[in-house]
HTML snippet that shows the backbone in 3Dmol.js (N, CA, C, O; Angstrom):
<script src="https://3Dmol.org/build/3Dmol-min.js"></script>
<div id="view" style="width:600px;height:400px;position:relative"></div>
<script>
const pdb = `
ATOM      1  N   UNK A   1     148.361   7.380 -70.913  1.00  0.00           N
ATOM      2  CA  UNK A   1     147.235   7.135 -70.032  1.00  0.00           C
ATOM      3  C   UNK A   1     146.233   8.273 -70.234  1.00  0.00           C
ATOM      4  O   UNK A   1     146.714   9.362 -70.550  1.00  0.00           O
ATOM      5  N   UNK A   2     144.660   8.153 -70.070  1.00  0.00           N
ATOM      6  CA  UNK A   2     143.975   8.863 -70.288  1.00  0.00           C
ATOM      7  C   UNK A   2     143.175   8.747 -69.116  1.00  0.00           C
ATOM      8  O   UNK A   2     142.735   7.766 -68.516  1.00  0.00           O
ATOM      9  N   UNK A   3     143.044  10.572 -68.838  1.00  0.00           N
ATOM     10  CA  UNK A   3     142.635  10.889 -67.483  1.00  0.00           C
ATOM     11  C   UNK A   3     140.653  11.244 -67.856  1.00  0.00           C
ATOM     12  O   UNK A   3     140.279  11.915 -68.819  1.00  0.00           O
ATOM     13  N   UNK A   4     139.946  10.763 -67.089  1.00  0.00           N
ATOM     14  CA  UNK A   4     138.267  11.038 -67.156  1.00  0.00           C
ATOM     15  C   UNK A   4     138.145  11.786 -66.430  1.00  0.00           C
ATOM     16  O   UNK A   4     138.855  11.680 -65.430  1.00  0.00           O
ATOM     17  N   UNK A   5     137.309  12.809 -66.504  1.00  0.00           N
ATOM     18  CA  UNK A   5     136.240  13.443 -65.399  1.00  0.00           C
ATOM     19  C   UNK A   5     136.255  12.499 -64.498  1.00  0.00           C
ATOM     20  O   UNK A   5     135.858  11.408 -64.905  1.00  0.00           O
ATOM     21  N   UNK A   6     136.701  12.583 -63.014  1.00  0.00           N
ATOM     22  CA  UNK A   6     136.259  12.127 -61.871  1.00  0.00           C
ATOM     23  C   UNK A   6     137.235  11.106 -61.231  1.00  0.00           C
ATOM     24  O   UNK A   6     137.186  10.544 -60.137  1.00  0.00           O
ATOM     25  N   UNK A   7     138.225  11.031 -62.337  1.00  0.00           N
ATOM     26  CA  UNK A   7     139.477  10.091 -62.114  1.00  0.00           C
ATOM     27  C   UNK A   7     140.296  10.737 -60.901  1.00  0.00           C
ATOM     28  O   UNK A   7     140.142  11.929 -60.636  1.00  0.00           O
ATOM     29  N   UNK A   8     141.123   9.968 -60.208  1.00  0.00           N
ATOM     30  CA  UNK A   8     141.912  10.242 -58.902  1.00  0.00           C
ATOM     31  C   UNK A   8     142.855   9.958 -59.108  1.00  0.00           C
ATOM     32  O   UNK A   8     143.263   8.916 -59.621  1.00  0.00           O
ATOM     33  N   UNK A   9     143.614  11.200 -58.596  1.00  0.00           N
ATOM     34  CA  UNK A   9     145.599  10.637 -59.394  1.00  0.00           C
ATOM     35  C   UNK A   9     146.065  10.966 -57.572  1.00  0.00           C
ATOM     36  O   UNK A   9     145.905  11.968 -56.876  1.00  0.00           O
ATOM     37  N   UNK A  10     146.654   9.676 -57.292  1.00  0.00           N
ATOM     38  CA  UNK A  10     147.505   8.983 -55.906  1.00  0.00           C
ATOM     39  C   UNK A  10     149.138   9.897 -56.858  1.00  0.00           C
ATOM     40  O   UNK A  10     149.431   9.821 -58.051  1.00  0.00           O
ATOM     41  N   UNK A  11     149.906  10.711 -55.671  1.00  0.00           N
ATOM     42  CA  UNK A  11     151.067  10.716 -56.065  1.00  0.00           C
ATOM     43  C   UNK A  11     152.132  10.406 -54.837  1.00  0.00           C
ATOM     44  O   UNK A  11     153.336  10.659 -54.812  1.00  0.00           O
ATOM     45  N   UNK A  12     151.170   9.675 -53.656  1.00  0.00           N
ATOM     46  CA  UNK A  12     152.284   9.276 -52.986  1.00  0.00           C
ATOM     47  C   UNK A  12     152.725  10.176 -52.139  1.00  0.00           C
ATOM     48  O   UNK A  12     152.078  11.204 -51.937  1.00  0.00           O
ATOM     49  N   UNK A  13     154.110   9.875 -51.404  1.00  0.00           N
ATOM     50  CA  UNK A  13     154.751  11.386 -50.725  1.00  0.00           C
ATOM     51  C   UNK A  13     155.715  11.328 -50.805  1.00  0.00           C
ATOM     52  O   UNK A  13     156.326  10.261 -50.870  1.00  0.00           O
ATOM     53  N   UNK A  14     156.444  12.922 -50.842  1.00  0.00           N
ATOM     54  CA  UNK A  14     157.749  13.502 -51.628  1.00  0.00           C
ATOM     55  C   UNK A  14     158.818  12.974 -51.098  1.00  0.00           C
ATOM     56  O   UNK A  14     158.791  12.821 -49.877  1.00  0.00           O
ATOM     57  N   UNK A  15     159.547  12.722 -51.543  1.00  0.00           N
ATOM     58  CA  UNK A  15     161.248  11.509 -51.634  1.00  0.00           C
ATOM     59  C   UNK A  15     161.719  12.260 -50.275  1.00  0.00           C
ATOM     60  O   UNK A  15     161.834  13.481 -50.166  1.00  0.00           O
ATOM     61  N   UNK A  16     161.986  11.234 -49.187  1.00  0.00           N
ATOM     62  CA  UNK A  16     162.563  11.792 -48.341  1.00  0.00           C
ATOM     63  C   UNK A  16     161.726  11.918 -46.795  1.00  0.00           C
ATOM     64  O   UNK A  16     162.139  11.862 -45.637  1.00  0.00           O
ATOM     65  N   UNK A  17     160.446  12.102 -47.350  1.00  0.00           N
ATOM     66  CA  UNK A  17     159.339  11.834 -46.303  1.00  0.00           C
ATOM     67  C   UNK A  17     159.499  10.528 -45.941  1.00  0.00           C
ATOM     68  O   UNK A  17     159.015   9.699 -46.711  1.00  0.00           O
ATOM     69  N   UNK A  18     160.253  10.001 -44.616  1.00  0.00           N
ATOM     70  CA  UNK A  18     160.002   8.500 -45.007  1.00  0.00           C
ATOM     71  C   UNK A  18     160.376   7.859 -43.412  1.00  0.00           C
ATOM     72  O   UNK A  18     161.428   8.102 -42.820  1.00  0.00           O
ATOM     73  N   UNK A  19     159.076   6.853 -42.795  1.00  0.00           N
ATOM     74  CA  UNK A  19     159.607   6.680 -41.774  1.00  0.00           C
ATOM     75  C   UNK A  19     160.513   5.602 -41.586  1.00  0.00           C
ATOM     76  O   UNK A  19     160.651   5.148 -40.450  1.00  0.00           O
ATOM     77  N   UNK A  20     161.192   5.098 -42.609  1.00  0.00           N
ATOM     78  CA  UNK A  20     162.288   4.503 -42.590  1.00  0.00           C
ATOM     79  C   UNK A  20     163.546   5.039 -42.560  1.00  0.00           C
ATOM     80  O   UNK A  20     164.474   4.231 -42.546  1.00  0.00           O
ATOM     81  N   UNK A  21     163.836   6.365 -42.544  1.00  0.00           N
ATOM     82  CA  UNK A  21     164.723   7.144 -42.727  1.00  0.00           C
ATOM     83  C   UNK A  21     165.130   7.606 -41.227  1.00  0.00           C
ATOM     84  O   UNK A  21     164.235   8.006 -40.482  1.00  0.00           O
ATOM     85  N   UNK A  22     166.882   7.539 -40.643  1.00  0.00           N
ATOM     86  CA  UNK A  22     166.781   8.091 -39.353  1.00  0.00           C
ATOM     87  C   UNK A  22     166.488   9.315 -39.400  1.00  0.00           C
ATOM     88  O   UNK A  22     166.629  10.071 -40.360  1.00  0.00           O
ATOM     89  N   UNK A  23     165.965   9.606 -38.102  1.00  0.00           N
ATOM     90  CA  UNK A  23     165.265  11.115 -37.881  1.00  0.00           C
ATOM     91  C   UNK A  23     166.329  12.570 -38.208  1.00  0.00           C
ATOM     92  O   UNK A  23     166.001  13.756 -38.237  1.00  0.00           O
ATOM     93  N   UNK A  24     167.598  11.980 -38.413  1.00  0.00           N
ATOM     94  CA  UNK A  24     168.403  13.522 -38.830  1.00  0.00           C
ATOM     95  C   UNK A  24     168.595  13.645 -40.064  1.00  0.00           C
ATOM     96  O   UNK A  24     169.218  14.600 -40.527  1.00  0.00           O
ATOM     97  N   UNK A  25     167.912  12.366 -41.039  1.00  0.00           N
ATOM     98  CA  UNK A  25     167.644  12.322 -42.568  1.00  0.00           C
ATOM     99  C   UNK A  25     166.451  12.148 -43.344  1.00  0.00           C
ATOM    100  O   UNK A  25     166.367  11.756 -44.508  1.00  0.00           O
ATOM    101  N   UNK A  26     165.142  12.635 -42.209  1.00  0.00           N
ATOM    102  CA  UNK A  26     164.269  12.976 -42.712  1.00  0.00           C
ATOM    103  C   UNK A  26     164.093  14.540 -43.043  1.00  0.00           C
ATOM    104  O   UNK A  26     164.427  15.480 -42.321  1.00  0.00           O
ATOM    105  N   UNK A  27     163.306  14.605 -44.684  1.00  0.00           N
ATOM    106  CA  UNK A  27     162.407  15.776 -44.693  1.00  0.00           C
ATOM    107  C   UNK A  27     161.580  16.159 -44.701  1.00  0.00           C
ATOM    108  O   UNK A  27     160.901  15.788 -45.658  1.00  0.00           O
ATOM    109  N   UNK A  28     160.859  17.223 -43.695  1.00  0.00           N
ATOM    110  CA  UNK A  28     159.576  17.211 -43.935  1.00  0.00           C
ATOM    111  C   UNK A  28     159.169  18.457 -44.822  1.00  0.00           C
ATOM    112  O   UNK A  28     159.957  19.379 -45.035  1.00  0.00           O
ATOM    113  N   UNK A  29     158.289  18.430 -45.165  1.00  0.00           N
ATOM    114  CA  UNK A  29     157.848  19.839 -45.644  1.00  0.00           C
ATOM    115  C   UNK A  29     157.009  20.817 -44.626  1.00  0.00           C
ATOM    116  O   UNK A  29     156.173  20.574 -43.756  1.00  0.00           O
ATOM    117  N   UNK A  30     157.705  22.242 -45.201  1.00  0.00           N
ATOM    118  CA  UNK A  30     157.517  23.608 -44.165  1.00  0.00           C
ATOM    119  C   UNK A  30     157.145  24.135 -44.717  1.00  0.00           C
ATOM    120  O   UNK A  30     157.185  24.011 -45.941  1.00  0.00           O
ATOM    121  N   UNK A  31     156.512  25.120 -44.017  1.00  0.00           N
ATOM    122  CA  UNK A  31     155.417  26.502 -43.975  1.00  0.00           C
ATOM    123  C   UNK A  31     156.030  27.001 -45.332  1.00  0.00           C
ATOM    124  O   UNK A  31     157.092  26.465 -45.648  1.00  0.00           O
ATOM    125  N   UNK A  32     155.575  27.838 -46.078  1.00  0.00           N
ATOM    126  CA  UNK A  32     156.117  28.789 -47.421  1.00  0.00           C
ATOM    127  C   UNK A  32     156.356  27.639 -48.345  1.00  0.00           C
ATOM    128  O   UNK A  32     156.556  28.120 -49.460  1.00  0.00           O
ATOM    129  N   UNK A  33     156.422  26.404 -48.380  1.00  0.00           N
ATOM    130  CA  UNK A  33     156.730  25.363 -49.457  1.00  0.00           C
ATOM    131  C   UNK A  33     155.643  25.437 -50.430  1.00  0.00           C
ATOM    132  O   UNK A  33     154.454  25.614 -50.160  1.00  0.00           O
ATOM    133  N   UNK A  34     156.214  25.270 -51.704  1.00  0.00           N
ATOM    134  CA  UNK A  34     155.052  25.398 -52.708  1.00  0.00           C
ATOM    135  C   UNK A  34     155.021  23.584 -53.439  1.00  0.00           C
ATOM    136  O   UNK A  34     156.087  23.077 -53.789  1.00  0.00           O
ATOM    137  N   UNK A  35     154.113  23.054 -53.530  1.00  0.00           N
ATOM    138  CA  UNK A  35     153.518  21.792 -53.723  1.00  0.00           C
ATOM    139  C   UNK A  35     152.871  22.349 -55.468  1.00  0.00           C
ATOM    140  O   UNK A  35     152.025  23.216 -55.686  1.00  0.00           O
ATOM    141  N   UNK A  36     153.601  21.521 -56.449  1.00  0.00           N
ATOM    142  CA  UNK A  36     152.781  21.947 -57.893  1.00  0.00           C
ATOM    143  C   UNK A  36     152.952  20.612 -58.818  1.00  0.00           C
ATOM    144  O   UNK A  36     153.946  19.942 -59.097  1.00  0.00           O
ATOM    145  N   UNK A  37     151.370  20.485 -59.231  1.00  0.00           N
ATOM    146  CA  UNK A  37     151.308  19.351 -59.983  1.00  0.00           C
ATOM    147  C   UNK A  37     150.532  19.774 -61.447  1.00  0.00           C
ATOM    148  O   UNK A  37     149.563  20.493 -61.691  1.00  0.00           O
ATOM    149  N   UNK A  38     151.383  19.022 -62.230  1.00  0.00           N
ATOM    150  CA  UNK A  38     151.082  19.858 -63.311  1.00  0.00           C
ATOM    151  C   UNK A  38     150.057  18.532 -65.054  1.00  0.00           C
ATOM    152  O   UNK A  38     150.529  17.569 -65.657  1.00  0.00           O
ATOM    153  N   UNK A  39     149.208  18.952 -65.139  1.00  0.00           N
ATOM    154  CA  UNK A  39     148.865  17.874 -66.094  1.00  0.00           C
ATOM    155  C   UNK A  39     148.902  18.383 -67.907  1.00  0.00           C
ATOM    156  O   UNK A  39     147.922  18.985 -68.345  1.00  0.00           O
ATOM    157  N   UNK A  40     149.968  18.108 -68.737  1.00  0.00           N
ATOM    158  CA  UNK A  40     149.876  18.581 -69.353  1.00  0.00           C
ATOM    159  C   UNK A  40     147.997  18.975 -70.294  1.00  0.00           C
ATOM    160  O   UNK A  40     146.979  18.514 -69.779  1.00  0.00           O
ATOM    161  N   UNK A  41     147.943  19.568 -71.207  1.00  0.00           N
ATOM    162  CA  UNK A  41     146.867  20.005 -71.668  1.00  0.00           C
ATOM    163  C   UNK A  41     145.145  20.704 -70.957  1.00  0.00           C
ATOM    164  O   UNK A  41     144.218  21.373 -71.413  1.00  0.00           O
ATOM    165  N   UNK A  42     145.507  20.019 -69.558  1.00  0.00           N
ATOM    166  CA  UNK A  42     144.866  20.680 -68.624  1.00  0.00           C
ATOM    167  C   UNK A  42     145.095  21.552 -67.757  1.00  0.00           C
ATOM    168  O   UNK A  42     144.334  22.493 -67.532  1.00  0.00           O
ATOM    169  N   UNK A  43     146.217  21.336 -67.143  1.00  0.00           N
ATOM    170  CA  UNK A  43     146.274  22.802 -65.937  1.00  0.00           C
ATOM    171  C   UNK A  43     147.330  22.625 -64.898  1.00  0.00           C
ATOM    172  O   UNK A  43     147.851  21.528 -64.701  1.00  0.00           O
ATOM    173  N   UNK A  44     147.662  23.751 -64.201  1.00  0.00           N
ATOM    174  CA  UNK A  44     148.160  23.410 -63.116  1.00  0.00           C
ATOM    175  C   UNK A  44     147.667  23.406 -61.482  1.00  0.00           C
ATOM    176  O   UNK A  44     147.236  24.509 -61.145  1.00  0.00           O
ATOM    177  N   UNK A  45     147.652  22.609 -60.645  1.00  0.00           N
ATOM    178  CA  UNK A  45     147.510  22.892 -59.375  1.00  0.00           C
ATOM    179  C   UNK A  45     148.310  23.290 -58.011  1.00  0.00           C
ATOM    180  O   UNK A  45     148.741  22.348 -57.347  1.00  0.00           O
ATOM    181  N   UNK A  46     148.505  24.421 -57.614  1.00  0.00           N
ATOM    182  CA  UNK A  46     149.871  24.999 -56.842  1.00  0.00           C
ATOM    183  C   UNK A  46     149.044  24.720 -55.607  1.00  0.00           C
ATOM    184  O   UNK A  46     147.826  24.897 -55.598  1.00  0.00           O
ATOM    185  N   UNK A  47     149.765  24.257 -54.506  1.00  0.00           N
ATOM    186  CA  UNK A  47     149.749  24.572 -53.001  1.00  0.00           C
ATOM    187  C   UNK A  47     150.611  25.303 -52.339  1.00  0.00           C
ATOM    188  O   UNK A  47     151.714  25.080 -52.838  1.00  0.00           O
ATOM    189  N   UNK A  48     150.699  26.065 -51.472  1.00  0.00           N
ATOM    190  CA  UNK A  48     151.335  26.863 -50.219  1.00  0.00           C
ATOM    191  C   UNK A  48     151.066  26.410 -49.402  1.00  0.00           C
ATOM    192  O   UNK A  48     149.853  26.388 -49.198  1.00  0.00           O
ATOM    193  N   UNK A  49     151.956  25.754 -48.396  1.00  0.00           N
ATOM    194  CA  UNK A  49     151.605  25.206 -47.127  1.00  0.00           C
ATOM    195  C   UNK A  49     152.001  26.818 -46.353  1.00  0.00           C
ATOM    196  O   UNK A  49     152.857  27.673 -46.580  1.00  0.00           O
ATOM    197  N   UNK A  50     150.924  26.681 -45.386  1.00  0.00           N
ATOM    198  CA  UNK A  50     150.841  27.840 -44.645  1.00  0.00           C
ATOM    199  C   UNK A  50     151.409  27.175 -43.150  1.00  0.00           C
ATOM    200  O   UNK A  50     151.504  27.890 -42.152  1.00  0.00           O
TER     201      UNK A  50
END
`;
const viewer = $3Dmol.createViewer("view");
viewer.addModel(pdb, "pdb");
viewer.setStyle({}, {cartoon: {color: "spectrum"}});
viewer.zoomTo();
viewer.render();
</script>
């Protein structure tokens, strides 16, 4: 697949996030978690949830 200037990449949410899941087998994501998406030949993008 070939990505353009201005293209939008949907990735959804992380396995486990899910409100189908009972509440003592959900995960959510916490403070200090690092979020990284990576495209080869272009770059990476890191998050820190604060």
């Amino acid at each position: 697949m070939t990505l353009k200037p201005g293209d939008v990449i949907f990735t959804g949410t992380p396995e486990g996030v899910v409100l189908g899941y009972p509440e003592e087998e959900r995960e959510w994501l916490k403070p200090g978690e690092t979020l990284e998406v990576s495209i080869e030949n272009i770059g990476v993008l890191k998050n820190t949830l604060r």
